[in-house]
Each structure stands twice: as C-alpha cells, then as structure tokens.
C-alpha positions in Angstrom: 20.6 28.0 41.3 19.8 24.7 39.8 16.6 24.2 41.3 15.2 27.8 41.2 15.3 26.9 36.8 13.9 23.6 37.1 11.1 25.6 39.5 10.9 28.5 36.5 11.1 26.0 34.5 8.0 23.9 35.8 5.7 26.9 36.5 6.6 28.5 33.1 5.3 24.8 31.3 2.3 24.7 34.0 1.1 28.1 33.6 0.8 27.1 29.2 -0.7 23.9 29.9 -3.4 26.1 31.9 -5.3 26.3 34.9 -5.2 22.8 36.6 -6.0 22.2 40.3 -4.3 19.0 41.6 -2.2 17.7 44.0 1.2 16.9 42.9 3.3 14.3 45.5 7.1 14.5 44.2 9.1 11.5 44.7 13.3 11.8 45.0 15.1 8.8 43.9 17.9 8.3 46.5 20.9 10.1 45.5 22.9 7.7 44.9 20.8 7.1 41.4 21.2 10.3 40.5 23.2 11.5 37.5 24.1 15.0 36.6 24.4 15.4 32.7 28.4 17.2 32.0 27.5 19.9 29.6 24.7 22.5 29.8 23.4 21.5 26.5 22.9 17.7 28.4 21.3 19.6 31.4 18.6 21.8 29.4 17.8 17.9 27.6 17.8 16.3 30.6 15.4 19.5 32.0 13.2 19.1 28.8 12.5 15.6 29.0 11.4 16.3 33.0 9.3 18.8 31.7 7.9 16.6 29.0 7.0 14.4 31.5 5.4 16.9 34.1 2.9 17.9 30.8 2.3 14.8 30.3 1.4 13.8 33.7 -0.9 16.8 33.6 -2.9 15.9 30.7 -3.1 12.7 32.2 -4.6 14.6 35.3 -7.1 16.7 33.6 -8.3 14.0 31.7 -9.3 11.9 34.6 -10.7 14.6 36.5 -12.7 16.5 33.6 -16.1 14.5 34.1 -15.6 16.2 37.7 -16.4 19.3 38.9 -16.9 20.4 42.8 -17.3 24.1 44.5 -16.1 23.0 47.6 -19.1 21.7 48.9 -20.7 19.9 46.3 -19.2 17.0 43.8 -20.9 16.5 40.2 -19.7 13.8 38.0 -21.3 13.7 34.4 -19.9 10.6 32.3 -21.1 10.5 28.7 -21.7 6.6 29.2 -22.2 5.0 32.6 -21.2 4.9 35.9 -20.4 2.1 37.9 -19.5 2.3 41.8 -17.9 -0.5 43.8 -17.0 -1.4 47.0 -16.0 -4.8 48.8 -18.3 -4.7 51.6 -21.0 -2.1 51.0 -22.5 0.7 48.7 -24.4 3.3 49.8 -26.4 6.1 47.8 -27.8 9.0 49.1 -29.1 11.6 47.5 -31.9 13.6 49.1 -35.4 13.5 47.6 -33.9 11.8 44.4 -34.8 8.2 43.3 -32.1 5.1 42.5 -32.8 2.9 39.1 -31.8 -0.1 38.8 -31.8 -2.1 35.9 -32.3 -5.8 35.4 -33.3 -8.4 37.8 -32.8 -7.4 41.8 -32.5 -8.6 45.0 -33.2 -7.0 48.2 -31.6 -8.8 51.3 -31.3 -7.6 54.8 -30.5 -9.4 57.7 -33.2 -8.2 60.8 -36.2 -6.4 58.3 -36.7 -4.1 55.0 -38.4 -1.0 55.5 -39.9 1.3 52.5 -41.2 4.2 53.0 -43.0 7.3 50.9 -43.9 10.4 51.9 -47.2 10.7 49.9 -47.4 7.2 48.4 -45.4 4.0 47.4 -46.4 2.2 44.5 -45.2 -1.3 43.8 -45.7 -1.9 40.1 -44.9 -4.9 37.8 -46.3 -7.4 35.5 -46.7 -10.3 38.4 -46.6 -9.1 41.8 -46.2 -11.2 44.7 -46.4 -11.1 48.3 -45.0 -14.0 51.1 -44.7 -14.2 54.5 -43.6 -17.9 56.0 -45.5 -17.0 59.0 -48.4 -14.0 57.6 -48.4 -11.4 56.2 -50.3 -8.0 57.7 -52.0 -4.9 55.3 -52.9 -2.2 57.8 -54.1 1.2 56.1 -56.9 4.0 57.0 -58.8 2.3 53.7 -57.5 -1.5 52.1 -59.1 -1.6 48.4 -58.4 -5.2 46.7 -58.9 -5.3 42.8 -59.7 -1.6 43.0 -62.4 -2.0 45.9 -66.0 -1.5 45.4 -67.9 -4.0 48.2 -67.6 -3.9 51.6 -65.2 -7.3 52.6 -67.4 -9.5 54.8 -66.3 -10.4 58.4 -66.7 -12.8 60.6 -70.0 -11.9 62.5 -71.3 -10.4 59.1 -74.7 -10.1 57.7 -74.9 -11.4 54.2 -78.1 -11.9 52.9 -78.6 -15.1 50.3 -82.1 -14.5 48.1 -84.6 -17.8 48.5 -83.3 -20.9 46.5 -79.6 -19.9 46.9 -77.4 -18.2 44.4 -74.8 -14.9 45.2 -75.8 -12.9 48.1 -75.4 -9.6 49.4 -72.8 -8.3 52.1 -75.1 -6.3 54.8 -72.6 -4.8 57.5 -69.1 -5.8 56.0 -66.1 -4.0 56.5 -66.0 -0.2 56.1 -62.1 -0.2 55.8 -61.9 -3.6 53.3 -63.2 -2.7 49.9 -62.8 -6.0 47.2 -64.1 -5.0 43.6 -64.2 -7.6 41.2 
C-alpha cells in the first residue's frame, strides 16, 4: 500500500510540473539505512520532502534540456550565447551542404595530406596569402590566371619578339592555359 501513494504521489506532482520527457534511473539505498518515520503525520513529511526533491530534480532536467529539441530523427540545439564542443581525441562536424566558421587564428594539421574540395568553386581569401611546398608546389586547372590573367605566360620554346634596340617585348605563342595580368 505504501508504495502504490508514494507512486500516486509522484505521478500526481509530475503530471503539475508538466509534460517532461526524461529518463529517470532510481537508486535504493541499502536497507539497512533506511528509516520509517512512526506517525503518519512523519510519513506524509518524510513523502513531501521526496516529492520536493523529485520537482526539483525535474526542473533541474528541463532546464538542461530546454535549448534541445529532437523528433526522433533529428537534434537541434539553439543556445542564446555559444556553443562549445570537446573531445579528448577528436571532433568531428558534419553537417551536409552547410559551412564551419571558425574564429581567430587556425591551424590545419594532418598527418599523410589535406584535401579541399568545392563543388562549383573554392576561394581562398585573406589579406596575405601564401603558398609552400618544401619540395614544389603544382597549380593544374582547365585555365591558370595569375594577377587576374590577361597575357599568355611564355614557355620554354616560346616566341617573344623584342623590338630593335631592346626594351619590353611581346609573347608570340605563349601559353593558352597560363594567363599573368599585371
């Protein structure tokens, strides 16, 4: 009979805090801790101050899940300020056609290669760029434009034609695919 009113009880106190999904994991003391208050008046205080707690845990609950919502499939989690994910090894983001930001100063390391790739175009952009390679480096496109292109770049083999008495001369049969502007 005892635990069909603290069940009454807890359902009657959950069903006015509201709708709450959760998982709730009860723990039983040994018995040997246990003490039953004498009088019923002691036992209905005793019950109160359970169910005091049980709201209270709730609240607690709802308050850490209420940036959260999720229809089974999907999870959205809208914070007012920021979010911050961490791992000890590794974190991974992926999200579809959707873009990462990252603020501040950066640093891409991988072990064997980095690979980017867009589907319609990639644009590096910054005040200074540069580009190393301790051994070379290869540009390999359909059409290379340097400084936003302009002249053919001249090869070796190369017709350039210098007018009489020297000065800047002209590229003939340069490169079709290397354009450098000026």
């Amino acid at each position: 009979m005892r635990h069909q009113f603290i069940l009454c009880s807890t359902a009657l106190s959950l069903a006015l805090a509201g709708p709450v999904a959760a998982q709730v994991t009860l723990v039983q003391p040994p018995r040997a801790q246990l003490s039953v208050p004498a009088t019923p008046a002691q036992q209905i205080a005793a019950l109160q101050q359970q169910v005091a707690a049980l709201q209270a845990a709730v609240v607690a609950l709802q308050v850490k899940t209420q940036l959260m919502t999720s229809d089974g499939k999907n999870l959205s989690i809208a914070a007012p300020g920021n979010i911050q994910i961490q791992a000890a090894n590794m974190n991974t983001l992926v999200s579809g056609n959707e873009s990462a930001t990252i603020g501040g100063s950066q640093t891409l390391t991988a072990t064997t290669g980095v690979s980017m790739q867009g589907g319609t175009g990639l644009t590096l952009s910054a005040t200074q760029v540069s580009v190393k390679g301790n051994a070379s480096v290869a540009l390999n496109g359909g059409m290379i434009t340097l400084n936003s292109g302009g002249m053919p770049a001249a090869r070796v083999g190369s017709v350039v034609t210098v007018p009489p008495g020297g000065g800047a001369g002209s590229i003939i049969n340069g490169s079709a695919t290397v354009l450098i502007g000026q």
